[in-house]
N, C-alpha and C positions, 0 to 999 in steps of 0.2 A: 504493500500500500504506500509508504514513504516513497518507495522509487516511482512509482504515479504519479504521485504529489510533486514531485521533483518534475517529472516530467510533466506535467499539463504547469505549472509554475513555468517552467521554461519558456513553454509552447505560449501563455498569455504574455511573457514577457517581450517575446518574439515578435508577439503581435503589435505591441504596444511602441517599441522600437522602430517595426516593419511601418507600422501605419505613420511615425514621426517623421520617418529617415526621408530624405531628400535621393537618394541610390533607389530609387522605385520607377519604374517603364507601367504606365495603366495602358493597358490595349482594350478596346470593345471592337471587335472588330464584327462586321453584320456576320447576319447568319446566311442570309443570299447575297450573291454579286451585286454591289454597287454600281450606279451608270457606268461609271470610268471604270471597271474592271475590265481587264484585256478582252479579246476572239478568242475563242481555244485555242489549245498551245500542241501544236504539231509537236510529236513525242521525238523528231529528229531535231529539234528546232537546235539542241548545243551541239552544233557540228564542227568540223575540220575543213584546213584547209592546208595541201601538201604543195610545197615548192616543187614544181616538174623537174628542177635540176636533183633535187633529193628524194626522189619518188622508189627509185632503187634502195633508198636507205631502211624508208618505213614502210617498204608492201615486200623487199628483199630483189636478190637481183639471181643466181642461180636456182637459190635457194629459197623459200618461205620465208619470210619473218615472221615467226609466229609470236613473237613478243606485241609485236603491234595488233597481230588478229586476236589475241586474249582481249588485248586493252580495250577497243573495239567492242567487241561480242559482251563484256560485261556491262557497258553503257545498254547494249540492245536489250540483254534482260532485266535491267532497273528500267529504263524508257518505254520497253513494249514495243519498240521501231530502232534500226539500224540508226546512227547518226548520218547527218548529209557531209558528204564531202567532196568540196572543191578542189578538183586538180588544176590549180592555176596561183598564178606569180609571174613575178617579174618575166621571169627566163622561158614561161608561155611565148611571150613577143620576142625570144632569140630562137626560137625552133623549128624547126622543119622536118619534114619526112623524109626518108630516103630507104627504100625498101632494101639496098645492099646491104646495110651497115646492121648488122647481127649481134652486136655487143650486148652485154647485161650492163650497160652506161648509154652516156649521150656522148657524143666527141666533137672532139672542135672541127669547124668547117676550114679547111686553108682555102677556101674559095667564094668565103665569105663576102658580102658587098651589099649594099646600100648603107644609109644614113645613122648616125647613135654610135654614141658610147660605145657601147654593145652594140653589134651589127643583128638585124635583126633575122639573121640566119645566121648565125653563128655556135648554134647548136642542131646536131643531126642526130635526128633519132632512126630508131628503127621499130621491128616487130616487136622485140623484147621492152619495149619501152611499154607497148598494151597488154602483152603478157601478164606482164609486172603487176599492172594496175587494176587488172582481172582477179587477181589474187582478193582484194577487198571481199567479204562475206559476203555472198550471194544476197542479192534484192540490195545493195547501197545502192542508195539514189547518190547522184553524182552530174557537178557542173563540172564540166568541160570547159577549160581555156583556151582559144584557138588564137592566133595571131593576129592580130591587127597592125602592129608595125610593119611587116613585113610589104612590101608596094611596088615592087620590080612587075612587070609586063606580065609576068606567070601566077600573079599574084592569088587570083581568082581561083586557077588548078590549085595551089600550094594549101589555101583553105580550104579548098572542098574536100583536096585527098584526106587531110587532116581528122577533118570531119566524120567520114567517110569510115578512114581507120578506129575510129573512137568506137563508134554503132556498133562494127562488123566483127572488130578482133575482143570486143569484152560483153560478152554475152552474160558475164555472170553479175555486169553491174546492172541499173536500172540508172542510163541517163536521163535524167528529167529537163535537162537545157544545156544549151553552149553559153559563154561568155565570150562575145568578140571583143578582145585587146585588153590589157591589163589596165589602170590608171592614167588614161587618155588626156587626162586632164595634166600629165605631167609631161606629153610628148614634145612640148616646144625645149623644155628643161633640159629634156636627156638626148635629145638630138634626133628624134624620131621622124619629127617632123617640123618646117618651117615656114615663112611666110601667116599666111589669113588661117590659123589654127584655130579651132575654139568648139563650142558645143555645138553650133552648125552648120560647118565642116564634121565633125564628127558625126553626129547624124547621117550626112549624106553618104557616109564612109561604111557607120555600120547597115543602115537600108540595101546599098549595093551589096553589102556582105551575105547580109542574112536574106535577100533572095537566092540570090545564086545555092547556097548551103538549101535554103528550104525544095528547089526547081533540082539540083542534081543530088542531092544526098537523099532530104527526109520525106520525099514522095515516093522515091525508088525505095526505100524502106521500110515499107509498111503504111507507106502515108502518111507518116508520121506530119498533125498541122501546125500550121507557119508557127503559131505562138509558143515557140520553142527557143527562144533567146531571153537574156538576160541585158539590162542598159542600168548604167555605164562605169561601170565598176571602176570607180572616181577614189583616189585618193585622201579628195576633201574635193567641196563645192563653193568654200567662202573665198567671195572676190573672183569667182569665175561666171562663166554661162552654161555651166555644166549642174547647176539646183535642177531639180526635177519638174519644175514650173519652166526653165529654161527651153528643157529636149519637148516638154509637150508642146510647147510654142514651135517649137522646130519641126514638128510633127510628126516625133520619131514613136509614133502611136499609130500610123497610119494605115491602113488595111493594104495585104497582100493583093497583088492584083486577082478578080474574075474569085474575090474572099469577100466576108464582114467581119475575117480574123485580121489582127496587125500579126505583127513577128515576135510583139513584145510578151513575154510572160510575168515578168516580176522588176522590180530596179532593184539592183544592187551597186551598196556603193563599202568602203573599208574604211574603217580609221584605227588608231592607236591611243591608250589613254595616253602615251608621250614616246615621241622620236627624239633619237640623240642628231644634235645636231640641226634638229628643226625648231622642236618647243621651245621655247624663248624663258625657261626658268628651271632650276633644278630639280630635279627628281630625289627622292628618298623611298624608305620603305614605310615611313612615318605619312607622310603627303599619300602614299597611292590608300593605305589604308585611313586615312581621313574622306568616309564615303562620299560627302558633299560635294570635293574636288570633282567626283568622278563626272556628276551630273552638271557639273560647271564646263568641263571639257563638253560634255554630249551635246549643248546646249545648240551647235548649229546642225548638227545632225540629227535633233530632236524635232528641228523645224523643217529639214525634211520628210521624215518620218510624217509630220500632216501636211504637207503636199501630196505624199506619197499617196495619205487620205482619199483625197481629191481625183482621185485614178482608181479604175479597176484593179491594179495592178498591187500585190503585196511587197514589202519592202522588207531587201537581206540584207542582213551586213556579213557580207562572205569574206572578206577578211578583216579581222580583228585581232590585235595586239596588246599588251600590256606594256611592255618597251619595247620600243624596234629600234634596229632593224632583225635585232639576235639578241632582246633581253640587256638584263644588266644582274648580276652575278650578287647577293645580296637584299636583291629585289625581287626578282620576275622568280628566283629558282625559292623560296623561301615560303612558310607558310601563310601569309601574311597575301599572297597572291591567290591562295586557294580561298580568302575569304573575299578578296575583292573578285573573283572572279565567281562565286555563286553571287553574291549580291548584283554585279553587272547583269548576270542572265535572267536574275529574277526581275531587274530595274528594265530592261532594255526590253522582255516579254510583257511587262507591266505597259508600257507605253503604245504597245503594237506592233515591234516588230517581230517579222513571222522568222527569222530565222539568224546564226549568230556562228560564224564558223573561225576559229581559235588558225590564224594561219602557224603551220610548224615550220622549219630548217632543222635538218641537220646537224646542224651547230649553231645553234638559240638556246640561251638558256631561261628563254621565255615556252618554248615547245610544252607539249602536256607532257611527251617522254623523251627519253632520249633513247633513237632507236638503234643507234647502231656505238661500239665504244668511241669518245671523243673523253679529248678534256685530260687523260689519263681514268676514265670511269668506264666501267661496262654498261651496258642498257640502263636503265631504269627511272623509273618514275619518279615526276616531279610534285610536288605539291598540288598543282595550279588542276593536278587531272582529277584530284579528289573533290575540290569548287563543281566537277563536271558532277562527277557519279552522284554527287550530293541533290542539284539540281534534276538530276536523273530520275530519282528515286522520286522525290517531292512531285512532279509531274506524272509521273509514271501512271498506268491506268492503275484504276481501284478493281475492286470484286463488281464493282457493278458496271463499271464501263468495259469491266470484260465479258461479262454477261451478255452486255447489247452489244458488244463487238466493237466499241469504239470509248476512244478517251474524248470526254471532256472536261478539261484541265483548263480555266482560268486564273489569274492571279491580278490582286488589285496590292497597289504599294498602298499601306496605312499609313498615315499622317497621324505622328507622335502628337499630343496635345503639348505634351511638359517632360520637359527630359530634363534626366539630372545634370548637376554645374560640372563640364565640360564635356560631356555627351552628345552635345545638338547633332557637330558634325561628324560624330562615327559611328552611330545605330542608326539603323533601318529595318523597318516590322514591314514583310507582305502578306498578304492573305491571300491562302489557295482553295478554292473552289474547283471539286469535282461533282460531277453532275449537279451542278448548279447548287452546291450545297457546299458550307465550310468544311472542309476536310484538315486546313493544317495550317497554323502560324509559323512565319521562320522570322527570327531574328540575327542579324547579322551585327556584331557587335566588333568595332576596327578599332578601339581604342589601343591604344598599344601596350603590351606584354611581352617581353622579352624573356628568353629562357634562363637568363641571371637569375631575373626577378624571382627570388624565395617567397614573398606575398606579391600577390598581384590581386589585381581591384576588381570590383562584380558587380551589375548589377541584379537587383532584383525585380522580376519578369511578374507582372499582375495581370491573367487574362479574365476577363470579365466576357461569361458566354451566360448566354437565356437561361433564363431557370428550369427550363424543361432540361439542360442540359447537366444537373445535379445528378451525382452518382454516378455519372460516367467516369471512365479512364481516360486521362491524355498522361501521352507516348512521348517521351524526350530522346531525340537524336542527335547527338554532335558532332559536328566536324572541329575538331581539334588537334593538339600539338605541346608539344613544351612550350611556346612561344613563337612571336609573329616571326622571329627571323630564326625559327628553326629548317634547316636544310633535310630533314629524315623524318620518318617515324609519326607523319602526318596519322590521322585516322579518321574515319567517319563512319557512322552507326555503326561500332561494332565491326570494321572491315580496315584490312589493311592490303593494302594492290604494292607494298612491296616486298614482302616478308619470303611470298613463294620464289620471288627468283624470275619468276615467268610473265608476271601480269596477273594473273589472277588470282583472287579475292582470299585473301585466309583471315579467320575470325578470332578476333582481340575483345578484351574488353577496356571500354575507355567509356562508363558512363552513359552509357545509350542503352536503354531498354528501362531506363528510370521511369516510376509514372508516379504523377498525382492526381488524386480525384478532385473532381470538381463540386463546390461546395452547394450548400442549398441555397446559397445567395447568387451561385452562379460564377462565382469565382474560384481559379485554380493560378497559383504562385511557384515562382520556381526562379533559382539562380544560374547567371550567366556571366562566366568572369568574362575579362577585355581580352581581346584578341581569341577570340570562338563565337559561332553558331550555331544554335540548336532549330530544331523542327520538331513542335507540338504537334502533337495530330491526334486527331481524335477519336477514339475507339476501337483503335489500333494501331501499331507502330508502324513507321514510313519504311516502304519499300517490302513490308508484310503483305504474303495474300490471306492472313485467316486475322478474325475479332479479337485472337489472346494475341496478336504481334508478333506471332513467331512466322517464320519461313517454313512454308510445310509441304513436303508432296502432295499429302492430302490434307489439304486445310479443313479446320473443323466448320467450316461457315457454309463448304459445298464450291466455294471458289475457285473454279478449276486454275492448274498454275500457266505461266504464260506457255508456250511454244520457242522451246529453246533453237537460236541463232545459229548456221550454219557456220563453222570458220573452221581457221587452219588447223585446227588442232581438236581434239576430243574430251576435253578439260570441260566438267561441270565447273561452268562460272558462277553457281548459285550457292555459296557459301551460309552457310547458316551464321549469323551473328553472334556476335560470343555474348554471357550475359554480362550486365551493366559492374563494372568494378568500383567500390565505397571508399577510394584511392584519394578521391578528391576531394578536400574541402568545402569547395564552394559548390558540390552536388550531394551535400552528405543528407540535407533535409529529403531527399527525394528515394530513397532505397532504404534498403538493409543487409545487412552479412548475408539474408539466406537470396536473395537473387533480387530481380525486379518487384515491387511492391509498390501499394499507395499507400497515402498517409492517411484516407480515411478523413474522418472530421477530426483526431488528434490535434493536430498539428499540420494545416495545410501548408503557412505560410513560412519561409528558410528559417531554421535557425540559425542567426550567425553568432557565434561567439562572441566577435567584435560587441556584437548591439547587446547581447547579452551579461557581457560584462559590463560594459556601460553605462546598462539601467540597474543592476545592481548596487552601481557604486552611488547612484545618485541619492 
């Protein structure tokens, strides 16, 4: 009876602290999608995008990589869909075809010729070049890059063959468009092209293109209709005539001849949260995870984005970076980028865009992985690809949109009311709606935590759900770390994608599988230190197909489990999560020694010693 006494003393102590303290996050967030809550979220929507010059590296060149096709395949089972990925970059606009040249590489052309830096033949591919990129697990949807610099007399043959080769020699992708020309918007800069360049010139460039590719490739292919391209895959649009209001004035919307289809399927355009050598102020690992920055950079591409509106047509951003051109060492490889890089994909799905593709290199140390040994390191995974599998999972279909056979995944960003003193700019709460119903809160919290740091700082998390919603379980997931500038040993729900060696998924415990019941007022509370992420969900744990939260062959709900992913290898990517470990201080209110647990009406709200000592002493 005294140790009761002790503990419900605590527990009101707690309360009394909890409800004082100024470290409190109040979330209400609806129970249905709000107007502003996104489209459904296409379950490929965090995809890739591979440099053609390093496409050998991460699909393999005699050989499989099957490091990559694990990495791959496990996004497919948390997502329910293959991710999208772009084979295009810069060295798109240096390539050409040459059906001699048989190498498991690309090789330099000595007979290179026209305009640019880089000559825009200056790389010769061959067969093995589609081989290669065949290799992707069957059904990847897949944009193609094809040339646009390129502009000698043969120019017209040089794309179509291109084209051509793409369709016939990779049967095991699913391309869903081409890209004509890499960042067009930079070609007077890099020598591609000169005189009256601009967005229409460009237009009339890519029009010429994507007839001839739609009249010789995609009719003799099955028929495949015009609206098979992608415009204008722009490196940025400020201060040019390359905005998307620009090219529709241009008219690069216009229908196919003897059509009422144009050629255009989607706009895509790329940016960088910061280039070296471009952004006009310094970079840290403190600034990228200061969230607010992030949406300070987005701010001209957010205004495309409702242009974009204004058009049938959805808008990608098929390359995206966190430093370019190849990262910055301390930053982009660190964990500190896997938390800016789920909150990007939740921020950037949040606004409308349909889709978000991570460009890799070879030697970036911005990439998700590193696929082949560089650096002095062998393969292995980076931080930035656990932001993915996190964002994966939260989207992922439910039991019930597997049921109807389809995901409907929305997400709306919530607007904090009152954030604790210096919080404003590094938490952000979004709310995800599956079948138009709340399914899961994520909070991303950037304040910075370093792995020195022996204490480090928390908030505490108040969500306030309907009161019908009393007595249920929410599910606590985290993506964490020692600390924001940890280089290893990332983790989220229970899963760690370095441990096997291979890519896939082996089960740690790190705090995930924690619940708290939610109270008869409607409230459930829980702590979140600085620098980590959690995901509430509700009535079952994220990335779960059954009601108790576990990963189950046969779930107990009736939930059949997904249709596992074709790839290079034979490896179950579906790891059962390890249970929640009582390791951590600032998650101790949410568990106990014997595994996942709720607290019940106990003690819903953290106890933190801190506050507890505290109000004792007063």
């Amino acid at each position: 009876m005294e140790s009761i006494s002790i503990a419900l003393l605590f527990c009101h102590l707690s309360y009394a602290a909890f409800g004082a303290s100024a470290d409190v996050i109040r979330l209400e967030p609806s129970w249905k999608p709000p107007p502003d809550t996104s489209p459904p979220i296409d379950p490929a929507f965090a995809g890739f995008g591979i440099e053609p010059s390093n496409l050998f590296s991460f699909t393999g060149a005699a050989e499989p990589n099957t490091f990559t096709l694990n990495l791959i395949n496990n996004l497919a089972t948390y997502a329910g869909k293959l991710p999208h990925v772009r084979i295009g970059g810069n060295t798109q606009d240096y390539m050409v075809f040459e059906e001699t040249q048989n190498d498991w590489k690309w090789v330099n052309n000595p007979n290179a010729a026209g305009n640019g830096m880089s000559k825009p033949d200056s790389m010769l591919i061959g067969p093995r070049f589609f081989e290669s990129a065949n290799r992707l697990p069957n059904g990847t949807t897949v944009t193609w890059g094809l040339n646009l610099a390129y502009q000698q007399a043969d120019y017209t043959e040089r794309i179509t063959t291109m084209a051509k080769q793409a369709l016939a020699s990779c049967p095991n992708l699913n391309i869903t468009s081409f890209e004509i020309g890499n960042e067009p918007d930079l070609y007077l800069q890099n020598g591609f092209r000169t005189g009256q360049w601009g967005g229409q010139v460009y237009t009339q460039e890519w029009l010429d293109r994507a007839a001839a590719i739609h009249e010789q490739v995609l009719k003799p292919h099955g028929d495949i209709p015009s609206n098979f391209f992608e415009a204008a895959a722009t490196a940025s649009t400020i201060g040019t005539d390359f905005q998307i209001a620009d090219l529709v004035g241009f008219d690069i919307g216009a229908a196919a001849p003897n059509s009422a289809t144009s050629y255009l399927s989607a706009w895509n355009q790329h940016d960088y949260y910061y280039y070296l050598g471009v952004s006009g102020y310094p970079v840290s690992l403190e600034r990228l995870t200061e969230l607010r920055t992030t949406e300070d950079q987005f701010a001209a591409w957010r205004e495309q984005v409702t242009q974009a509106r204004q058009t049938p047509y959805p808008y990608a951003l098929r390359e995206m970076g966190v430093v370019g051109p190849i990262g910055l060492e301390g930053v982009t490889d660190v964990f500190g980028a896997a938390l800016w890089t789920l909150n990007f994909l939740l921020y950037t799905a949040s606004i409308g865009v349909a889709a978000v593709g991570f460009h890799m290199t070879d030697n970036s140390n911005a990439s998700a992985w590193q696929p082949v040994a560089m650096y002095g390191k062998p393969p292995h995974v980076r931080p930035l690809y656990y932001g993915i599998a996190a964002f994966d999972q939260v989207v992922g279909p439910s039991c019930a949109a597997q049921q109807q056979q389809q995901t409907q995944t929305q997400i709306s960003q919530y607007r904090i009311a009152q954030y604790p003193a210096g919080y404003d700019d590094f938490v952000r709460a979004y709310a995800v709606y599956q079948q138009s119903q709340l399914a899961s809160v994520v909070v991303v919290n950037g304040k910075t935590a370093n792995s020195s740091q022996a204490q480090k700082g928390s908030v505490s998390i108040q969500l306030q759900l309907p009161a019908s919603a009393a007595g249920r379980d929410v599910y606590l997931s985290y993506l964490t770390s020692d600390g924001a500038d940890a280089a290893a040993n990332t983790t989220w729900n229970g899963l760690s994608f370095e441990q096997s060696g291979d890519g896939t998924p082996t089960p740690v415990a790190d705090g995930s599988g924690e619940t708290v019941r939610v109270a008869g007022d409607g409230t459930a509370s829980f702590s979140l230190r600085d620098s980590e992420a959690v995901v509430a969900s509700l009535g079952k744990r994220v990335g779960s197909r059954s009601s108790s939260g576990t990963r189950e062959e046969e779930p107990a709900d009736g939930c059949a489990a997904e249709p596992r992913m074709t790839s290079g290898t034979d490896t179950d990517n579906s790891a059962q999560p390890a249970p929640p470990s009582t390791d951590d201080p600032h998650r101790a209110e949410a568990t106990s020694p014997g595994g996942p647990t709720n607290l019940g009406s106990a003690c819903l709200l953290p106890i933190s010693v801190a506050l507890i000592v505290g109000v004792l002493m007063l």
